[in-house]
C-alpha positions in Angstrom: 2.9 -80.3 17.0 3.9 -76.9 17.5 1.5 -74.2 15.8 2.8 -70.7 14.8 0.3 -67.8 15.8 0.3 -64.8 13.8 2.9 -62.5 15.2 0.4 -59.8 15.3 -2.9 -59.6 16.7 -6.2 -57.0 15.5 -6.0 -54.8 18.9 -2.5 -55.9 20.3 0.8 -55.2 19.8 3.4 -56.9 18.1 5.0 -60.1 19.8 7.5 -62.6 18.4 6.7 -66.0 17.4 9.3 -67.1 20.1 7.2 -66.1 23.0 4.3 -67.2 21.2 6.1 -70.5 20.8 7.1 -71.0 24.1 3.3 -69.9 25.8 2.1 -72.6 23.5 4.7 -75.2 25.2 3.5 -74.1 29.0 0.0 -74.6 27.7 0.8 -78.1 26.1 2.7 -79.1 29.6 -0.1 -78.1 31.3 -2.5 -80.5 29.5 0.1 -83.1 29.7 0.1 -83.1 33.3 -3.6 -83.2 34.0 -3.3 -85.9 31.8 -0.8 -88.2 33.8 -2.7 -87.2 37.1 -5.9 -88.6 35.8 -4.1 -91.6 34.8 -2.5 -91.6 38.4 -5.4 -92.6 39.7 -6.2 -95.3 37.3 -4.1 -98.6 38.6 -5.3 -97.0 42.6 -8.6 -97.5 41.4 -7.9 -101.1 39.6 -6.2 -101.8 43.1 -9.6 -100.8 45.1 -12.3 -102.0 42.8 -15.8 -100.1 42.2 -17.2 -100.4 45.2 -14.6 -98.5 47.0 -14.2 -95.5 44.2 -17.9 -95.1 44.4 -17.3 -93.9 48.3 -14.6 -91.6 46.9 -16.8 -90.3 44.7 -19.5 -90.1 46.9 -17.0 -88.2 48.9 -16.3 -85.7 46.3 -19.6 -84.7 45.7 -20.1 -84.4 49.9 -16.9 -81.8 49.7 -18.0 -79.6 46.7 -21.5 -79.0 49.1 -19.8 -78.0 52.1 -17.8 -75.7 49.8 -20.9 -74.1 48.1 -22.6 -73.4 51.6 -19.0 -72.3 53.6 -16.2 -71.4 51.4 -16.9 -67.5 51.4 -18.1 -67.3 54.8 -15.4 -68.9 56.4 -13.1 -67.6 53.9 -14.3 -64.0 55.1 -13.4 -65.0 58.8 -10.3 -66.2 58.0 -9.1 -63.3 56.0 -10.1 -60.6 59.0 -8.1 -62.9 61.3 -5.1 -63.2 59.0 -3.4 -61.0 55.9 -5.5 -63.1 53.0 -8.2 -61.0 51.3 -11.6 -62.7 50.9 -10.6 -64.8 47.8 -7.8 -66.0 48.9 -9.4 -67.3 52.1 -12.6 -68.7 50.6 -10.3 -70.6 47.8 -8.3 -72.1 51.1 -11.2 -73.1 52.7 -13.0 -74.3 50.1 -9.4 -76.7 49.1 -9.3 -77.6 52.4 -13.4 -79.3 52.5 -12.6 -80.8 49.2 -9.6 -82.7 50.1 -10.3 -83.6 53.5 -14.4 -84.9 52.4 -12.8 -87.1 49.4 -9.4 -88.5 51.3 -11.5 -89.2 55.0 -14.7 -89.8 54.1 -14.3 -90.8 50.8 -11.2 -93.7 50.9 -11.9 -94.2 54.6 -15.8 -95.2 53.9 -14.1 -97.4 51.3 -11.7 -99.3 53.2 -14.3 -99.7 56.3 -17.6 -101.3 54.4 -16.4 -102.1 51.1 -15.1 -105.8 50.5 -11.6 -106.1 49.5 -11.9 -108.6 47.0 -13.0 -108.1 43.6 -12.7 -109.9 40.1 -10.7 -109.1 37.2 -13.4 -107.3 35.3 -14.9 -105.3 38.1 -11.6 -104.0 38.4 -11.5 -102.5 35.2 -14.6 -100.7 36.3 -13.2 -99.7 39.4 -10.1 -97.9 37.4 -12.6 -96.3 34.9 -14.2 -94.8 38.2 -11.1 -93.8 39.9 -10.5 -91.7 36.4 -13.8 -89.8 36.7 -13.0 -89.2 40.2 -9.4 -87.9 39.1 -11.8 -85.8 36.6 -13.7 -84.3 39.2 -11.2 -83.6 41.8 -9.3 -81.0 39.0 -12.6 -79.9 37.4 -13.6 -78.2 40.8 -10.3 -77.4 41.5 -9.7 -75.2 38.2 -13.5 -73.6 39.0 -12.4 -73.0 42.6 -9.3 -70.8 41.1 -11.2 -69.4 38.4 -14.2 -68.1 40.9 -12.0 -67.0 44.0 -8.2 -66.0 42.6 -8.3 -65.0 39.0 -10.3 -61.8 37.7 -11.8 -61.2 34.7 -9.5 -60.6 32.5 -6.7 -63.4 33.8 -10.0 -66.1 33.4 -9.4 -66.2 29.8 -5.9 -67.4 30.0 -7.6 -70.8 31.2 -9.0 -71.1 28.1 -6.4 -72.0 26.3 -5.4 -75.6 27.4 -7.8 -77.3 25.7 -8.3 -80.2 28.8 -8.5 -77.1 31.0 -11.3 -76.1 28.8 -12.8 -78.9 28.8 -12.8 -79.7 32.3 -14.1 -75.9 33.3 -16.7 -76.0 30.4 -17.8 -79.6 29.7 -17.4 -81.6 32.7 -21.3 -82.1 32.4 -20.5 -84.0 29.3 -18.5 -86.3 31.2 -20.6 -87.3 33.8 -23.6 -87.4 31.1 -21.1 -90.1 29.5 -20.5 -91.6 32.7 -24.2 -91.9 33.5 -25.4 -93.6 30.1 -22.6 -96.1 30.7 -23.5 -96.5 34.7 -27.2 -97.3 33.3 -26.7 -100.6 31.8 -23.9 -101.9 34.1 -26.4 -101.4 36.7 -29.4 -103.2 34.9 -27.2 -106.1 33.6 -25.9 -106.5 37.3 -29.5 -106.6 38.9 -31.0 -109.1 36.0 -27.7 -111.8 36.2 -27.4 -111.4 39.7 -24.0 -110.5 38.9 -21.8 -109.0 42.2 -18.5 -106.7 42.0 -16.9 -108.9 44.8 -15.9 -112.5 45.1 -18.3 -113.8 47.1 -17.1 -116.4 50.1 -18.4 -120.0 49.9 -19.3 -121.8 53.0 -16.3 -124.4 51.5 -13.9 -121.7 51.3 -12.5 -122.7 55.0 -8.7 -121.4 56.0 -7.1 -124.7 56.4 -5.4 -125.1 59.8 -1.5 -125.4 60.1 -0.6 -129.0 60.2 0.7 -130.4 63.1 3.6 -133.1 63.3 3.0 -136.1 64.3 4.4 -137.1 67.8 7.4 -139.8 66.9 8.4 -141.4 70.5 11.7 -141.8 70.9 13.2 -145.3 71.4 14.8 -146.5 74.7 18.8 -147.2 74.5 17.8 -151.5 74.7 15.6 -150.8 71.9 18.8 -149.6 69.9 21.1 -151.9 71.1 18.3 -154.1 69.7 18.6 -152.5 66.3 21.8 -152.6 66.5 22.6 -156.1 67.1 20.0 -157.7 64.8 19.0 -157.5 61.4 15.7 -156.2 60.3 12.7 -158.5 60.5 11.2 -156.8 57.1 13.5 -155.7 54.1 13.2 -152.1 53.3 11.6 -150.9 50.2 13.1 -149.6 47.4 10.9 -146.4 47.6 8.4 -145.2 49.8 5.9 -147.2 51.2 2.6 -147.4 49.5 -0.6 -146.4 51.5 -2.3 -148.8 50.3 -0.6 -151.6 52.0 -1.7 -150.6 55.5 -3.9 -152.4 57.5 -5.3 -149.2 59.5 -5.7 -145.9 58.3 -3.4 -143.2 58.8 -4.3 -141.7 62.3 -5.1 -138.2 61.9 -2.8 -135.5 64.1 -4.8 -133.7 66.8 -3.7 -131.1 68.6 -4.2 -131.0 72.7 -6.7 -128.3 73.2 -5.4 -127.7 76.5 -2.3 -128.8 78.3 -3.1 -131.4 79.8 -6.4 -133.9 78.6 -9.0 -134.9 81.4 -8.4 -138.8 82.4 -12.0 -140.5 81.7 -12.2 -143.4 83.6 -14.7 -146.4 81.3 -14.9 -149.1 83.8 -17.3 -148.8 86.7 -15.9 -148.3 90.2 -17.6 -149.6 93.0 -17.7 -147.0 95.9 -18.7 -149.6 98.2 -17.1 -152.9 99.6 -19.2 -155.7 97.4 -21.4 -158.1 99.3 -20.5 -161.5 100.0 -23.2 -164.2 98.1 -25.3 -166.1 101.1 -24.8 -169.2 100.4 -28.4 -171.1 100.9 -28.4 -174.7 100.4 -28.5 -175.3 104.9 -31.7 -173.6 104.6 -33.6 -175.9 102.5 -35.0 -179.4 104.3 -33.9 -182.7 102.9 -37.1 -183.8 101.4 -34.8 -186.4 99.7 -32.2 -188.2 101.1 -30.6 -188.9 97.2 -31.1 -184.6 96.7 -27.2 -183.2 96.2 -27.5 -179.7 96.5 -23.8 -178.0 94.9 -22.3 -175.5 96.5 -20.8 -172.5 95.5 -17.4 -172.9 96.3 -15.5 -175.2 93.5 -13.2 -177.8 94.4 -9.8 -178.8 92.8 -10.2 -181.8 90.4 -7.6 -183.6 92.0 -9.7 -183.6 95.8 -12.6 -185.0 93.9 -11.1 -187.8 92.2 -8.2 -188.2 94.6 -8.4 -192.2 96.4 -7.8 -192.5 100.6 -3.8 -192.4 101.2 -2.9 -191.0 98.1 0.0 -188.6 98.3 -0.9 -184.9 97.4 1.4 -184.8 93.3 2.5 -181.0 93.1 0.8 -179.3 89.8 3.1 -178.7 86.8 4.3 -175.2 86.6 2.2 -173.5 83.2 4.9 -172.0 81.6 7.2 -174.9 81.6 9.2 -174.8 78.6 10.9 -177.5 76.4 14.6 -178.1 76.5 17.0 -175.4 75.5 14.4 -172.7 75.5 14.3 -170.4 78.5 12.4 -167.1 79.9 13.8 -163.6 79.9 14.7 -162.5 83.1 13.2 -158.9 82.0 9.8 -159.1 79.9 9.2 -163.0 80.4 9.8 -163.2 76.6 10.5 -167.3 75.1 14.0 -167.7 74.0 15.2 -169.9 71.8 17.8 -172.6 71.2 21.5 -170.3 70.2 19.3 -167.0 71.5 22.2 -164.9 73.3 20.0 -161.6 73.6 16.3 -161.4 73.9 14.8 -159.8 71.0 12.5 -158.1 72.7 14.0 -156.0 75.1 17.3 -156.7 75.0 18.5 -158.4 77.6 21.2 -160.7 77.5 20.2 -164.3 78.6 21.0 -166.1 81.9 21.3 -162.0 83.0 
């Protein structure tokens, strides 16, 4: 890849084709470089999207201003306060408004209004922009050296990288390139209605954490009770279906606070209820065959009961057949051979 120069040149004296080979390799390193820093920039901008390498570049151009209106003022300051001469202090200056414009205001405009989430082919874009921006930051930077540190006759050394040549001499033709393709992104984008970021849909909800289910623990009678008899329902082979239930599956809700307000449904009287007047002495006995009932009921047995009959005590309700019993505990009905209420756990007779 290596061409040989002439080891002599009309005006010049004789050099050999070693140096000439080896001044040839700095300049192909050179272009190599530039290279790999422009594509530096190209997965950060892929990363970022359009949107955000637009404010970099909008940043970059901001920079390159301040420059043009400061950099040899300033620089002229700076070099009567310091050993610099004037070039070397308007090339500081103007590096420093460059750098500072496109890293603060250009990536922090980015990161503060831009959206952070872009599709797949707006990405591409947005790497195709961080390249041009890559493009410009070294294209000002080579004119920066060329107008404040090198002289006339060291500016032509410049020349011979070609993408330093290119970037000094035809960086308009890149952003003329970059402007006839910006032109119908733009229009396709404005008649499709098409955006560089993922728009959020009033569906797209972050879904809460879920929250376990509160599983009560059981007593020490209730195990005992587990224990000591065998299940009422044989268990499944695998898990139960959800279809089976009779009730839906209550869903889990979190307390809101730590403790709920008790809401009381029933009506409370605030006041002792009155007593019903009972009026049936106030009405005259227009007729003697008139039976006017009263409100308090009477047993059965005082109605129908006959003159010297003895009072017969009232069967108790819950008067059970023989051989069954009552659990001591919860009142449960026990059978005949039933050592241990099923129920609560109890033994019998306890």
């Amino acid at each position: 890849m290596l061409a040989r120069l002439p080891a002599e040149r009309p005006g010049s004296t004789a050099e050999p084709n070693e140096v000439l080979e080896v001044r040839m390799s700095i300049y192909l390193v050179l272009d190599i470089l530039l290279i790999l820093l422009i594509l530096l920039l190209t997965p950060i901008g892929f990363w970022r999207g359009p949107v955000k390498e637009l404010f970099v570049t909008l940043g970059i151009l901001f920079g390159v201003l301040m420059s043009d209106y400061w950099a040899r003022p300033w620089g002229n300051d700076l070099a009567g306060l310091t050993t610099l001469t004037s070039g070397s202090g308007a090339f500081l200056v103007a590096m420093i408004f460059l750098i500072t414009s496109t890293f603060i205001l250009g990536y922090g405009l980015g990161a503060t209004l831009a959206p952070a989430r872009h599709t797949t082919a707006t990405r591409v874009l947005g790497a195709g922009v961080a390249a041009l921006n890559g493009a410009l930051i070294l294209s000002f930077t080579l004119q920066y050296i060329r107008l404040f540190l090198l002289s006339d006759a060291n500016e032509a050394s410049l020349n011979r990288s070609l993408v330093t040549r290119v970037l000094l001499n035809d960086i308009g033709w890149i952003l003329l390139a970059a402007a006839i393709i910006a032109v119908p992104i733009i229009i396709y984008a404005l008649a499709t209605g098409y955006r560089a970021y993922a728009l959020d849909s009033a569906g797209q909800r972050v879904a809460p954490a879920p929250v376990a289910p509160f599983v009560p623990t059981q007593p020490s009678h209730a195990a005992a009770r587990d224990a000591s008899l065998p299940p009422r329902v044989p268990p499944t082979a695998g898990p139960e279906h959800p279809g089976y239930k009779a009730e839906p599956t209550p869903v889990a809700r979190p307390a809101t606070r730590a403790t709920r307000p008790l809401v009381v449904t029933e009506p409370v009287h605030t006041s002792v209820p009155e007593i019903p007047v009972d009026h049936s002495d106030q009405m005259s006995d227009t007729d003697p065959h008139l039976v006017i009932p009263s409100n308090t009921p009477q047993s059965p047995r005082a109605a129908t009961g006959t003159p010297g009959d003895q009072p017969v005590p009232d069967e108790p309700a819950d008067k059970l057949p023989a051989g069954y019993d009552h659990c001591s505990t919860c009142n449960t009905v026990l059978g005949p051979g039933m050592s241990v209420c099923p129920n609560c756990g109890t033994p019998r007779n306890a």
